[in-house]
LOKEFI-107230 format. One record per atom (N, C-alpha, C): residue in one letter; atom name; x, y, z. Coordinates in nm, 4 decimals. Layout:
(atom 'A' 'CA' (X Y Z))
...
***
This chain:
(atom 'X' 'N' (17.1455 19.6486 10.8961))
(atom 'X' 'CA' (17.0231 19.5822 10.8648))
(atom 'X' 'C' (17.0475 19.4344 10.8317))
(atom 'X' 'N' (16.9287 19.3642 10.8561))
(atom 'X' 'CA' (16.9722 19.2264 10.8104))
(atom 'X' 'C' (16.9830 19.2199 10.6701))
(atom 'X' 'N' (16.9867 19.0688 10.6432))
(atom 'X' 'CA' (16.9602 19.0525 10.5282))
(atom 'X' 'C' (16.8303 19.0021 10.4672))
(atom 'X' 'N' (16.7976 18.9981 10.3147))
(atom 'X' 'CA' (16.6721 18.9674 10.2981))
(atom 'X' 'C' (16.6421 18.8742 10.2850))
(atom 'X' 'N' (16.7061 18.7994 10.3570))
(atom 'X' 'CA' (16.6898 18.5891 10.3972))
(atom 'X' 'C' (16.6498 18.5796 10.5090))
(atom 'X' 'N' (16.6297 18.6909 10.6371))
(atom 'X' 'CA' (16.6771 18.7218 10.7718))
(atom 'X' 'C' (16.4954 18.7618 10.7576))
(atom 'X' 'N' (16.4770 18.8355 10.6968))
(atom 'X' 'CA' (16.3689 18.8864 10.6544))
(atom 'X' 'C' (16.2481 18.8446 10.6234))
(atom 'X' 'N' (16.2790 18.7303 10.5002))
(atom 'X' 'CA' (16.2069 18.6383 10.5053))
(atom 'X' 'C' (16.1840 18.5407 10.6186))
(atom 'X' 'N' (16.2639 18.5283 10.6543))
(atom 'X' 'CA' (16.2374 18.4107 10.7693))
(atom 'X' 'C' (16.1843 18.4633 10.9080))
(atom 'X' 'N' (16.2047 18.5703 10.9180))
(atom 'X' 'CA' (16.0895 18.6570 11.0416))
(atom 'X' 'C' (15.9490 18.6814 10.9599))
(atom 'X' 'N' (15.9400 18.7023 10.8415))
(atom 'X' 'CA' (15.8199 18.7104 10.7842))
(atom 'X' 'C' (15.7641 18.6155 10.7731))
(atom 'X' 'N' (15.8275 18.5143 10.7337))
(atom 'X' 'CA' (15.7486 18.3806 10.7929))
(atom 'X' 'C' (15.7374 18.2690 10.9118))
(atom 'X' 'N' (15.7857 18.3164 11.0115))
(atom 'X' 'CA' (15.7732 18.3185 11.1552))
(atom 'X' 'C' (15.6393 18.3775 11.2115))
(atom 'X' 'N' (15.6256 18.5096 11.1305))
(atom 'X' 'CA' (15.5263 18.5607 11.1919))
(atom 'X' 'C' (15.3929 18.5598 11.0988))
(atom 'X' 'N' (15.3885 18.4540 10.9853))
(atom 'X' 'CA' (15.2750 18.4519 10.9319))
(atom 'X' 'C' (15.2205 18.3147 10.9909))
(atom 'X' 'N' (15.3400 18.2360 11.0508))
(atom 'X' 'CA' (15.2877 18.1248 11.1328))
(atom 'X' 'C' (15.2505 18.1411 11.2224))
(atom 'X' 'N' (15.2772 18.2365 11.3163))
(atom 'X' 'CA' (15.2054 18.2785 11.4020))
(atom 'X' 'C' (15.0690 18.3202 11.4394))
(atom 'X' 'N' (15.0586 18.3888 11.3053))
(atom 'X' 'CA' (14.9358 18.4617 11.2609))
(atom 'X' 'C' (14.8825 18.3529 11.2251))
(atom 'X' 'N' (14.8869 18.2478 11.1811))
(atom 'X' 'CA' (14.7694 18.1255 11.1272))
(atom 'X' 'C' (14.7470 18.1273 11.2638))
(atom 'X' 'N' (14.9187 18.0585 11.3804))
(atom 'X' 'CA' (14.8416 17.9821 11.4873))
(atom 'X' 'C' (14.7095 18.0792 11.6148))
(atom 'X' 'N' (14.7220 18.1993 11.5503))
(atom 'X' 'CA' (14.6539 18.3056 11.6581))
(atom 'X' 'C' (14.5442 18.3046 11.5620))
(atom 'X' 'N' (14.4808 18.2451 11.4525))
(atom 'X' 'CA' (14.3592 18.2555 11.4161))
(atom 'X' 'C' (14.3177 18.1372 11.3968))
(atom 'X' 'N' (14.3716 18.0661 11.4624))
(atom 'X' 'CA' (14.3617 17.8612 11.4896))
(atom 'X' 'C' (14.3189 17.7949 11.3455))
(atom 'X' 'N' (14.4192 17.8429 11.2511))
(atom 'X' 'CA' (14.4469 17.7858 11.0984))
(atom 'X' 'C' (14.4437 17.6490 11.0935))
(atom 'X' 'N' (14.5669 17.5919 11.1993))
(atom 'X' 'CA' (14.6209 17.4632 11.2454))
(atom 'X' 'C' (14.4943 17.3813 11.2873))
(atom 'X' 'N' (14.3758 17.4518 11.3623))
(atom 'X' 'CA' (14.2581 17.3486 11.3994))
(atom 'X' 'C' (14.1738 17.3043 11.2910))
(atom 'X' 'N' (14.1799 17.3902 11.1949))
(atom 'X' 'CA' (14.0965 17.4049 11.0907))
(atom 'X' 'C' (14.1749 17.2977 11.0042))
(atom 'X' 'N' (14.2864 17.3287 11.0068))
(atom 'X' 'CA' (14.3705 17.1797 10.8894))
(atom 'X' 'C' (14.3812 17.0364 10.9429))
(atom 'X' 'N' (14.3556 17.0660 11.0794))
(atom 'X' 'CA' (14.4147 16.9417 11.1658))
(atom 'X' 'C' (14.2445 16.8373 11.1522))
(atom 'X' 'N' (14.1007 16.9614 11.1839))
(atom 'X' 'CA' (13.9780 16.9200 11.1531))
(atom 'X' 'C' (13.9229 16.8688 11.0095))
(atom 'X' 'N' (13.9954 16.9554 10.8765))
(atom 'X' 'CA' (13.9684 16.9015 10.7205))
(atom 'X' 'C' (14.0188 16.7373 10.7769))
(atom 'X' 'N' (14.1904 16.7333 10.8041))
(atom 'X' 'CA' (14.2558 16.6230 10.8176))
(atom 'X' 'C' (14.1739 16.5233 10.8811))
(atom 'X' 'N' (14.1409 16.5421 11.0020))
(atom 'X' 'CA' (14.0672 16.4291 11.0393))
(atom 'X' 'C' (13.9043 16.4098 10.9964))
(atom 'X' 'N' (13.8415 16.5263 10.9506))
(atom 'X' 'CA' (13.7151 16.4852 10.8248))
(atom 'X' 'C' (13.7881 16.3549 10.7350))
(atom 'X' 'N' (13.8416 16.4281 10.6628))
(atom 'X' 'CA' (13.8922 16.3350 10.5600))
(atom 'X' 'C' (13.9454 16.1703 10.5601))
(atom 'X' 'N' (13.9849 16.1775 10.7034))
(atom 'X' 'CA' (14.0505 16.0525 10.7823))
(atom 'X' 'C' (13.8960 15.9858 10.8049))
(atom 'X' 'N' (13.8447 16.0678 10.8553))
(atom 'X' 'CA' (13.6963 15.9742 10.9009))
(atom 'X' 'C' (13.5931 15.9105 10.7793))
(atom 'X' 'N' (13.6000 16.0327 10.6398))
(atom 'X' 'CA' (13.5596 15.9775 10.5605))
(atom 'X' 'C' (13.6230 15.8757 10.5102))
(atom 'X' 'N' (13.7023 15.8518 10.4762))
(atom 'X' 'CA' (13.7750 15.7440 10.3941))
(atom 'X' 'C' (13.7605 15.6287 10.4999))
(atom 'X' 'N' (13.7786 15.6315 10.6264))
(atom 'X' 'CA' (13.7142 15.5229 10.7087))
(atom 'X' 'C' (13.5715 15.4592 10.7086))
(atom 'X' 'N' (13.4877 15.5534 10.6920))
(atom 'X' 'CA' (13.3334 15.5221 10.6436))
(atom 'X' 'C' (13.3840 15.4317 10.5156))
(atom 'X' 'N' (13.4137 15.5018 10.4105))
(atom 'X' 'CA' (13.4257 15.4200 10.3026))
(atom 'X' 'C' (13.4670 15.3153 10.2968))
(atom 'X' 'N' (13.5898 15.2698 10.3693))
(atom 'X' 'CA' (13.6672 15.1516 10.4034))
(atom 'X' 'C' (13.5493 15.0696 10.4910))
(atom 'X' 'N' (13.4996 15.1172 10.5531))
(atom 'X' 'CA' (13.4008 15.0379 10.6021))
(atom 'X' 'C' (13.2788 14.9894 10.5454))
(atom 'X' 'N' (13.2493 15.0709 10.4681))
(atom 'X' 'CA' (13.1207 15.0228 10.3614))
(atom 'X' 'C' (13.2005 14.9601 10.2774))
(atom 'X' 'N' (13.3203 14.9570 10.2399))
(atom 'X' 'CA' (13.3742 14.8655 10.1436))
(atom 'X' 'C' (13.3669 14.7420 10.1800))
(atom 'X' 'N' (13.4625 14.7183 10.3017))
(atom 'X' 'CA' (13.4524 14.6059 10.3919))
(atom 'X' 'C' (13.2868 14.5176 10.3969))
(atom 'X' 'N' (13.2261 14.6134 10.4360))
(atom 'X' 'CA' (13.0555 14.5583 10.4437))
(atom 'X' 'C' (13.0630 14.4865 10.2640))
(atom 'X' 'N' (13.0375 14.6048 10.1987))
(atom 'X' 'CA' (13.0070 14.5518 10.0758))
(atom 'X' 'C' (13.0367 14.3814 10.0022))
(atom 'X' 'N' (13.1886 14.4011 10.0683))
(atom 'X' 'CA' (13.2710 14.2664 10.0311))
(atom 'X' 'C' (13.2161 14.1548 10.0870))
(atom 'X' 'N' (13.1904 14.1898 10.2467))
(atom 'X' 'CA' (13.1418 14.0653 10.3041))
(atom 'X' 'C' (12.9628 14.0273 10.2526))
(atom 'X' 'N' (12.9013 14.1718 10.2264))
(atom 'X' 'CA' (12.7879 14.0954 10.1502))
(atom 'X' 'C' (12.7886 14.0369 10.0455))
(atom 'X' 'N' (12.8789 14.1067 9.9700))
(atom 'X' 'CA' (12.9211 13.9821 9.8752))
(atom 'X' 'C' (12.9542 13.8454 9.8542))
(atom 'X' 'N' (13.0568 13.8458 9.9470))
(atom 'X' 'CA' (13.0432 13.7266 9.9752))
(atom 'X' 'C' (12.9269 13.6167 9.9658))
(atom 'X' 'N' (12.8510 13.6809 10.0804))
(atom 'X' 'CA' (12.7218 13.6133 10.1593))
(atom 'X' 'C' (12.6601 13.5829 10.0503))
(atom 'X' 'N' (12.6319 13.6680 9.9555))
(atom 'X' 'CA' (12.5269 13.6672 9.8220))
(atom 'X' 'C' (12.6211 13.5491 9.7213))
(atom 'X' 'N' (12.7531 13.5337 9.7059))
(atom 'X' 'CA' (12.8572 13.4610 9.6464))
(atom 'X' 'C' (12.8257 13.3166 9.6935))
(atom 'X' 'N' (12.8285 13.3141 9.8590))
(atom 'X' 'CA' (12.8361 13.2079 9.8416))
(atom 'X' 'C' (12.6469 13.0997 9.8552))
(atom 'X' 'N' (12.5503 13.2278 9.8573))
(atom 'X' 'CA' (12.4267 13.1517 9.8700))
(atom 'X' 'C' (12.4041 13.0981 9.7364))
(atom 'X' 'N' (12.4476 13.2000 9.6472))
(atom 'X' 'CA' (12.4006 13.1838 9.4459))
(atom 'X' 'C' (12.4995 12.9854 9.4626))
(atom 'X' 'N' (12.6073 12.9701 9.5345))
(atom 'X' 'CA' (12.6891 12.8674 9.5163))
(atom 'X' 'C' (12.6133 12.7390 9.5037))
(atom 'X' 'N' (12.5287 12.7801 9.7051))
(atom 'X' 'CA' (12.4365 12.6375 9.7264))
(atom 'X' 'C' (12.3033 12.6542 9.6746))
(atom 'X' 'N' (12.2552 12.7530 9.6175))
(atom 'X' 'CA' (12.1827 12.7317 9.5544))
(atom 'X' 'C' (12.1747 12.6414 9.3865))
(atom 'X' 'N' (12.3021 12.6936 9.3457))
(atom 'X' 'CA' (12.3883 12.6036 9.2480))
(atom 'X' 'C' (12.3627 12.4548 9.2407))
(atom 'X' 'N' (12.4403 12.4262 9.3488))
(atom 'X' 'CA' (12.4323 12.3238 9.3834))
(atom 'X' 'C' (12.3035 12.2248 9.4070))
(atom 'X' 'N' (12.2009 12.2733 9.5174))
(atom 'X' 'CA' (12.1042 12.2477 9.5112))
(atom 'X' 'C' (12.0071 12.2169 9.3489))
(atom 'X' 'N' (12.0384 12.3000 9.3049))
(atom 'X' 'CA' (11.9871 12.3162 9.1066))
(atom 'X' 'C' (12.0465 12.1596 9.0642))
(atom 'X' 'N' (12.1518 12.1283 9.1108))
(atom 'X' 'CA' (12.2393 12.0660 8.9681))
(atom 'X' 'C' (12.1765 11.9082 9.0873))
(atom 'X' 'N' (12.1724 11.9127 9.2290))
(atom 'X' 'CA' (12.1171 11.8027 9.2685))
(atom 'X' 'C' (12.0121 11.7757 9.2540))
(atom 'X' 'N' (11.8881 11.8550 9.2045))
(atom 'X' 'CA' (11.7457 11.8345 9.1606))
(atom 'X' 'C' (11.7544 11.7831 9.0220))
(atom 'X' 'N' (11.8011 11.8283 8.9414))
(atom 'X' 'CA' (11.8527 11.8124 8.8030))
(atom 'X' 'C' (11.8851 11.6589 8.7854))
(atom 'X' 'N' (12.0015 11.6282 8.8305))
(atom 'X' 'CA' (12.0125 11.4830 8.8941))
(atom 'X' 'C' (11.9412 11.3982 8.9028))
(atom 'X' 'N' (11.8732 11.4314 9.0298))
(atom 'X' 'CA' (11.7272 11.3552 9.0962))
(atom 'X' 'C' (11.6287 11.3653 8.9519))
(atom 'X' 'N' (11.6138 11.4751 8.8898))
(atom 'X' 'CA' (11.5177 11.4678 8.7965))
(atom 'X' 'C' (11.5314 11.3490 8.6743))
(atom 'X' 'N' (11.6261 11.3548 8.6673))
(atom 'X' 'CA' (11.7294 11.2973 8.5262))
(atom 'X' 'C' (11.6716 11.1621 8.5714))
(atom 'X' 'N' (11.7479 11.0840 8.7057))
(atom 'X' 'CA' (11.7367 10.9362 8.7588))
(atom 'X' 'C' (11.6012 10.9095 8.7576))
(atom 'X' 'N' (11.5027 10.9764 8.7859))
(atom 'X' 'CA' (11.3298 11.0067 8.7545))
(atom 'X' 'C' (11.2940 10.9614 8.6629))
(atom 'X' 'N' (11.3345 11.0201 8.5655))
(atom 'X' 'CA' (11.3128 11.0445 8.4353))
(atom 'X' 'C' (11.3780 10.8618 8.3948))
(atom 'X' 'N' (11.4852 10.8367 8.3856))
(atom 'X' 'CA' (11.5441 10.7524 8.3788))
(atom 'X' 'C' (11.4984 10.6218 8.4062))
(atom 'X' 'N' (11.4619 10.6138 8.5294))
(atom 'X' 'CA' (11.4054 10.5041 8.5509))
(atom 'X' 'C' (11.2255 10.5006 8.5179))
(atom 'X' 'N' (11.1628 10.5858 8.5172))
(atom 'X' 'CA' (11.0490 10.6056 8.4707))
(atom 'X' 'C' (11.0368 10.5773 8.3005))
(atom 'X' 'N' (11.1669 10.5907 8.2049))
(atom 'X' 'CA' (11.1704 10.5432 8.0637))
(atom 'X' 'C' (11.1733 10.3987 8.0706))
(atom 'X' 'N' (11.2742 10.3412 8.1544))
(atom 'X' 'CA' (11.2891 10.2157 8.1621))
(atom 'X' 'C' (11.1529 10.0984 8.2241))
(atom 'X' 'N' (11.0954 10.1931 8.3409))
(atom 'X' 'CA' (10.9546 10.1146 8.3704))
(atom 'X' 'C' (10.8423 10.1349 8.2411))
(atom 'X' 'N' (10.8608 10.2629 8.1364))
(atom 'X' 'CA' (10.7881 10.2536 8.0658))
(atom 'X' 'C' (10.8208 10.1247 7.9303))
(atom 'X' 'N' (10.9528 10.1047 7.8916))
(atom 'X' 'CA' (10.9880 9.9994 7.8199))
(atom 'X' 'C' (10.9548 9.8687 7.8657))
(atom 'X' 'N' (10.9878 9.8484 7.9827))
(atom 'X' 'CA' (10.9308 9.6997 8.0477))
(atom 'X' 'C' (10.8274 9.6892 8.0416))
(atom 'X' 'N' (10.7107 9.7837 8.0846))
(atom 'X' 'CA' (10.5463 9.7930 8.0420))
(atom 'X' 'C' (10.5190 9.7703 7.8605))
(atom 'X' 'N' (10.5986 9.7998 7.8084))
(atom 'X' 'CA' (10.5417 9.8269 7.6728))
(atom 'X' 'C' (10.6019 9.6759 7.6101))
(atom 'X' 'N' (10.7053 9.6349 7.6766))
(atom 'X' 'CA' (10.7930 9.5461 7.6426))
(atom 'X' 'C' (10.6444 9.4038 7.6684))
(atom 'X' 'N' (10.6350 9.4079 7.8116))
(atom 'X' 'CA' (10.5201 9.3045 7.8548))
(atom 'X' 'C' (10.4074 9.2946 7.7742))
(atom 'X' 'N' (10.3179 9.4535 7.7471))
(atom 'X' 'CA' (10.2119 9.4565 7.6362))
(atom 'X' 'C' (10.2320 9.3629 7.5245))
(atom 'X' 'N' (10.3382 9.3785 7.4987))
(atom 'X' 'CA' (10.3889 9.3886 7.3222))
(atom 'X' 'C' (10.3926 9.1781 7.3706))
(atom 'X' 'N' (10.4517 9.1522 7.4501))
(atom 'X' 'CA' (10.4720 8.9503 7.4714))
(atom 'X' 'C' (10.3217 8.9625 7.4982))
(atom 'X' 'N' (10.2048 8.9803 7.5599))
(atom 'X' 'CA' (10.1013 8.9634 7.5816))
(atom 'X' 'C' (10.0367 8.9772 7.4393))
(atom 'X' 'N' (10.0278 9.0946 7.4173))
(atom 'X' 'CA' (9.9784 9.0716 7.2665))
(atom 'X' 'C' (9.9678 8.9626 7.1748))
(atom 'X' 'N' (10.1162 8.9368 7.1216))
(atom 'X' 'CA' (10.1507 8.7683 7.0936))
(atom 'X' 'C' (10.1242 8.6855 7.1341))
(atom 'X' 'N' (10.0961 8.6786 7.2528))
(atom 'X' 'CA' (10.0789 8.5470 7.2763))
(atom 'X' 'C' (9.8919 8.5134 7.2511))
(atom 'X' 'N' (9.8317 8.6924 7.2939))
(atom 'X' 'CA' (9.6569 8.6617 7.2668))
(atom 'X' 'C' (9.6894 8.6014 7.1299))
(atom 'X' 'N' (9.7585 8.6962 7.0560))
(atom 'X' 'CA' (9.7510 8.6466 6.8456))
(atom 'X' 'C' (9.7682 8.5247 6.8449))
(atom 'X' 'N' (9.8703 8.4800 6.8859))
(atom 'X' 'CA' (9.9362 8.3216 6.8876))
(atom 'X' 'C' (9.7756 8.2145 6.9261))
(atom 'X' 'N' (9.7024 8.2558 7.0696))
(atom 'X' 'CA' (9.6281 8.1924 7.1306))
(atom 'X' 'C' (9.5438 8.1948 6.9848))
(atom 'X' 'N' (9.4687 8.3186 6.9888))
(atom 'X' 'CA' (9.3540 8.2974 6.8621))
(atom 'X' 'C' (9.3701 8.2631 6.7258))
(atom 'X' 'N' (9.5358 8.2710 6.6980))
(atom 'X' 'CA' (9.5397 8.1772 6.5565))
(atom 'X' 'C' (9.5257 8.0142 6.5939))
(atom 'X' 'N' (9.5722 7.9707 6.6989))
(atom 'X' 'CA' (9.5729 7.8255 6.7292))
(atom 'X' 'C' (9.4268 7.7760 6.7565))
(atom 'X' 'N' (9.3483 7.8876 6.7909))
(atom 'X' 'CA' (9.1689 7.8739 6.8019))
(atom 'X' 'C' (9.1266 7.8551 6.6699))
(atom 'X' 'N' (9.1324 7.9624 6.5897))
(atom 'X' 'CA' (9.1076 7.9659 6.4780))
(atom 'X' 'C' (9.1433 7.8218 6.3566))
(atom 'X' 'N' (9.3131 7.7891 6.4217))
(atom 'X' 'CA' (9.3320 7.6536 6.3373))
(atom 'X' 'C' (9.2427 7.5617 6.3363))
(atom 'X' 'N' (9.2218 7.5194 6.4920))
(atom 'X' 'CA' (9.1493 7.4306 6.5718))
(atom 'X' 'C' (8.9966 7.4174 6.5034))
(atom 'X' 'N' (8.9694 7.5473 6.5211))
(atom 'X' 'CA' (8.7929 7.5384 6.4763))
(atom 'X' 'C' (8.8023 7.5333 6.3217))
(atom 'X' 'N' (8.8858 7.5635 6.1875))
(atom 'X' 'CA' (8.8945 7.5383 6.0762))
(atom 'X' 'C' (8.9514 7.3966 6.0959))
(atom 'X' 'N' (8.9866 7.2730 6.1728))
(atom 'X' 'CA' (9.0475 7.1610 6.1207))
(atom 'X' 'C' (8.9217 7.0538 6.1612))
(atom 'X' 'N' (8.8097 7.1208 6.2882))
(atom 'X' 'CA' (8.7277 7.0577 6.3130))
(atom 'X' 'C' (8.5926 7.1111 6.2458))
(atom 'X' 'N' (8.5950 7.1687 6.1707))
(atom 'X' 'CA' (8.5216 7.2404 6.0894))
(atom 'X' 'C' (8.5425 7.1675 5.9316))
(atom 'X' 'N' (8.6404 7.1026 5.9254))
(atom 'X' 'CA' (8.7094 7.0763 5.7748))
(atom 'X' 'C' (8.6756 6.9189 5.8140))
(atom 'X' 'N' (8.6567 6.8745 5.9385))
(atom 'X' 'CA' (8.6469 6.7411 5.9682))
(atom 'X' 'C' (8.5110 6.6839 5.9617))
(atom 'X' 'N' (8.4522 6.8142 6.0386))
(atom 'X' 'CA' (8.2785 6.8125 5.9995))
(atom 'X' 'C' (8.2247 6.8148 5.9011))
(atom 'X' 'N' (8.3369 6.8793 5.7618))
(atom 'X' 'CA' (8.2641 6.8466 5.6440))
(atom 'X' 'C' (8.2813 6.7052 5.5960))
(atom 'X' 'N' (8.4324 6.7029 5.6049))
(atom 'X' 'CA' (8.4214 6.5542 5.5866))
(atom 'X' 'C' (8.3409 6.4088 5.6565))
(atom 'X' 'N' (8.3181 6.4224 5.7803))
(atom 'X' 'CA' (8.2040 6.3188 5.7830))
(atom 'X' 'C' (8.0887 6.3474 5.7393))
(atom 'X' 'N' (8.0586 6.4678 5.7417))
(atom 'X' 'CA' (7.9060 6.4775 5.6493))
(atom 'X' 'C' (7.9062 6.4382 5.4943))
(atom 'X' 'N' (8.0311 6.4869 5.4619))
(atom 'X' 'CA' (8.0669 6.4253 5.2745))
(atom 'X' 'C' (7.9990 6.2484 5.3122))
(atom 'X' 'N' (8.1207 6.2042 5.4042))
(atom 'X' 'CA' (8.1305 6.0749 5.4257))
(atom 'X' 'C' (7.9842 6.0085 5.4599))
(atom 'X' 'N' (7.9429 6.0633 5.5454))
(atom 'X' 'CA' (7.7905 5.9962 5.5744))
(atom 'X' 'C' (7.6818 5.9993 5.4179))
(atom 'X' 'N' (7.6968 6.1409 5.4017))
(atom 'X' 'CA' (7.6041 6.1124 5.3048))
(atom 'X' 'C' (7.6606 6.0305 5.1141))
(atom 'X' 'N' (7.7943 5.9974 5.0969))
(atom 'X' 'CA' (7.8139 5.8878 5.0602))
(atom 'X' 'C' (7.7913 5.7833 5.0941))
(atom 'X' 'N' (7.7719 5.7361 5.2203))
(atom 'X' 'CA' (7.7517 5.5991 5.2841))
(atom 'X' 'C' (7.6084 5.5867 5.2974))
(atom 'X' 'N' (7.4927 5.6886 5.3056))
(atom 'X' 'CA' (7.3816 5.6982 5.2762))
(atom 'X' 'C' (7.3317 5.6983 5.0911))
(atom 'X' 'N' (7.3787 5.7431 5.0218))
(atom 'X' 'CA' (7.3877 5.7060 4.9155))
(atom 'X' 'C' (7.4612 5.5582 4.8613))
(atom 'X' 'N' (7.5573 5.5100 4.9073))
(atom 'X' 'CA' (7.5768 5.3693 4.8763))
(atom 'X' 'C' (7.4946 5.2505 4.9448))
(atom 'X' 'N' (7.4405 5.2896 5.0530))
(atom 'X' 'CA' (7.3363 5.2345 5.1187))
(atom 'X' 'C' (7.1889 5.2196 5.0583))
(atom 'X' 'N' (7.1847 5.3280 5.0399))
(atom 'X' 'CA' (7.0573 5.3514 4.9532))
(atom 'X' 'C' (7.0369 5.1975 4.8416))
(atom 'X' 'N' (7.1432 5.2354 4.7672))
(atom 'X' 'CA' (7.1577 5.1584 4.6415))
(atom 'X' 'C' (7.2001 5.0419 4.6582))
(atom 'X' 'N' (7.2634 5.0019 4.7433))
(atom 'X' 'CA' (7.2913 4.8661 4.7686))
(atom 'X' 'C' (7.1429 4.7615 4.8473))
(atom 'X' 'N' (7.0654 4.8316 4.9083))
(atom 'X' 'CA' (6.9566 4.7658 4.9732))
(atom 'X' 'C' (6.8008 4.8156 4.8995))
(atom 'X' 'N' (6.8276 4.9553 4.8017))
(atom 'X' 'CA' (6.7838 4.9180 4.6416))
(atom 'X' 'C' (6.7367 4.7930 4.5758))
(atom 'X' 'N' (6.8683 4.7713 4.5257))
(atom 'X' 'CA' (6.8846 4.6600 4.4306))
(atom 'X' 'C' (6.8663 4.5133 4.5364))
(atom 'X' 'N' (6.9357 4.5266 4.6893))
(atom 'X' 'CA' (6.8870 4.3709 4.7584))
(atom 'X' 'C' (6.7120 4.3408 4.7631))
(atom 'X' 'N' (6.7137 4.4834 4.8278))
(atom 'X' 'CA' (6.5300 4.4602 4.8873))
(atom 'X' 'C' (6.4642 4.5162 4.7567))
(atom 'X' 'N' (6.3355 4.4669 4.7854))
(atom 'X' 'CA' (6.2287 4.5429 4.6510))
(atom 'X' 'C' (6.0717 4.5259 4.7222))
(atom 'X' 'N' (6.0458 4.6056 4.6856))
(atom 'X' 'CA' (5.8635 4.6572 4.7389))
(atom 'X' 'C' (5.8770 4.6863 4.8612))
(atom 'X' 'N' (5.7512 4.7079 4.9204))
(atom 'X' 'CA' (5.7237 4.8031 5.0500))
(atom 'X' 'C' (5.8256 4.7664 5.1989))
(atom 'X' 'N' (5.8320 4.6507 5.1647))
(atom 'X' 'CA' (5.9305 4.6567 5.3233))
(atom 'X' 'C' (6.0962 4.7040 5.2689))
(atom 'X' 'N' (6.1407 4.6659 5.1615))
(atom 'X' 'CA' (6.2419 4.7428 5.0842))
(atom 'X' 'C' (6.2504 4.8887 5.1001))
(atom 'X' 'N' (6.1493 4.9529 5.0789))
(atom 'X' 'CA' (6.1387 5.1005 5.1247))
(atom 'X' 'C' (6.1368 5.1323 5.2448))
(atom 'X' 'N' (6.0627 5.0804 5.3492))
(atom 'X' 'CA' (6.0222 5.1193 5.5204))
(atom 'X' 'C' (6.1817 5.1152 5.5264))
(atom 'X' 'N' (6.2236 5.0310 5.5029))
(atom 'X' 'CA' (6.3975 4.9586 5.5999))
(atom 'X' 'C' (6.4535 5.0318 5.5423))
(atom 'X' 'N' (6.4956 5.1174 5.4101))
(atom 'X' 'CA' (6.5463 5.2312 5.3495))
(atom 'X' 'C' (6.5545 5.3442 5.4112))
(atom 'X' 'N' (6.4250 5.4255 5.4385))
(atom 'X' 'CA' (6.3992 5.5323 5.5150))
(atom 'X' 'C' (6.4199 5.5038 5.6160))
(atom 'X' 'N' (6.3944 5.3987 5.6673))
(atom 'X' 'CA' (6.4755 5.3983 5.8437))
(atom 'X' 'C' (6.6048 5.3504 5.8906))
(atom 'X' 'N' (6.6582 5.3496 5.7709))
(atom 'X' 'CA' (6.7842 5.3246 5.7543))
(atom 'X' 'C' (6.8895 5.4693 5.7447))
(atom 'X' 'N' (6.8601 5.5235 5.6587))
(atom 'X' 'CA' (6.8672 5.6382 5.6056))
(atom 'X' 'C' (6.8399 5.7916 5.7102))
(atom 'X' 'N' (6.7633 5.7629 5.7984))
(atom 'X' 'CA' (6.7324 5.8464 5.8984))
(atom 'X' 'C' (6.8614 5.7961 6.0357))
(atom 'X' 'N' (6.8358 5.6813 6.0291))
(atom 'X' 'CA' (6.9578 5.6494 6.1412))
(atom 'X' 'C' (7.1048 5.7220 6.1540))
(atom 'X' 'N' (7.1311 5.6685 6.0001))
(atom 'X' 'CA' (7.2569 5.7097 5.9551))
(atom 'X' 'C' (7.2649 5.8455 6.0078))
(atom 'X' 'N' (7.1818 5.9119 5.9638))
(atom 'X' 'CA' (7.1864 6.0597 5.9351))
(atom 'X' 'C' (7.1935 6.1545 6.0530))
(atom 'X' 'N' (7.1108 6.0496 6.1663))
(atom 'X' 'CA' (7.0691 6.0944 6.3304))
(atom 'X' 'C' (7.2487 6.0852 6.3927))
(atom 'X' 'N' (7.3033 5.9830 6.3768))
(atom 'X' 'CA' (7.4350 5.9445 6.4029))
(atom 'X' 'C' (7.5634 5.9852 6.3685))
(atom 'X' 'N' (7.5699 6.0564 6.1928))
(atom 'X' 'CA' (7.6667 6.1429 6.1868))
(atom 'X' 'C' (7.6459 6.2940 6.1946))
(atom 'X' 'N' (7.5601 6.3105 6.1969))
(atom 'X' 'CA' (7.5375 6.4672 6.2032))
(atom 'X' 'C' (7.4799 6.5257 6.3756))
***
C-alpha cells in the first residue's frame, strides 16, 4: 500500500478535479474578474472625481481672483471718489471765505460811509448853526431873516 502522503496527494488530485468538473475555476476566475472590474469602476470614478475637482479647484481660484480684482477696482473708486469729495469740500470751504471776506469788506465799506455821512451831517449842521449866528448878529430885521432861511435851506439842500 502506499503511503499516507501518496494518499493525500491523490486525494487532492482528485478534489481538483472535482472542482474542475463542476467549473469551480470559472466561478473563481468570474468573482476574480467581478472584483477586477469593480475596483476599476472605482478607480474610475475616483479619477472622475479628482478631475472634477480639480475643475471646481480651479474655477473657486478665478473666481478668487476675479473677487480680489473687483475689490481693487472698488477700493481705487472709493479712493478717488474721497479725494474728489475733499477737493469739492476743500473749494466750498475757499468760496465760503472769500463770500465772508467779500461781505465783511461790504459791511466795512457801508459802516465807514455811513460814519462819514454822519459826520458831514454833524458838520453841516454846525456850519448851519455857526451861520445862523454869525449873519444873526451881522444882519438884523426882515431881510436879515429872508437871507437866513435861504441860507440855511441851501446849506442843508447841499449836504444832505
Amino acid at each position: 500500500m502506499p503511503e499516507a502522503e501518496a494518499w493525500v496527494a491523490i486525494a487532492f488530485v482528485l478534489f481538483l478535479g472535482l472542482l474542475v468538473y463542476l467549473g469551480a475555476h470559472r466561478r473563481v476566475i468570474g468573482g476574480i474578474d467581478a472584483r477586477q472590474a469593480r475596483i476599476k469602476a472605482e478607480l474610475d470614478e475616483a479619477v472622475r472625481l479628482r478631475e472634477e475637482a480639480q475643475a471646481v479647484l480651479a474655477e473657486y481660484e478665478r473666481k478668487g481672483r476675479e473677487a480680489e480684482n473687483e475689490a481693487a477696482s472698488i477700493i481705487a473708486g472709493a479712493t478717488a471718489e474721497a479725494e474728489r469729495m475733499a477737493a469739492e469740500a476743500k473749494a466750498r470751504m475757499e468760496d465760503f471765505v472769500v463770500r465772508r471776506t467779500k461781505m465783511a469788506e461790504t459791511k466795512i465799506a457801508q459802516a465807514e460811509a455811513q460814519a462819514l455821512a454822519d459826520v458831514r451831517a454833524a458838520a453841516a449842521d454846525t456850519a448851519v448853526a455857526a451861520a445862523e449866528k454869525i449873519l444873526a448878529a451881522a444882519a438884523k430885521g426882515k431881510v436879515a431873516e429872508d437871507l437866513l432861511a435861504k441860507g440855511i435851506e441851501d446849506v442843508r439842500k447841499k449836504f444832505n
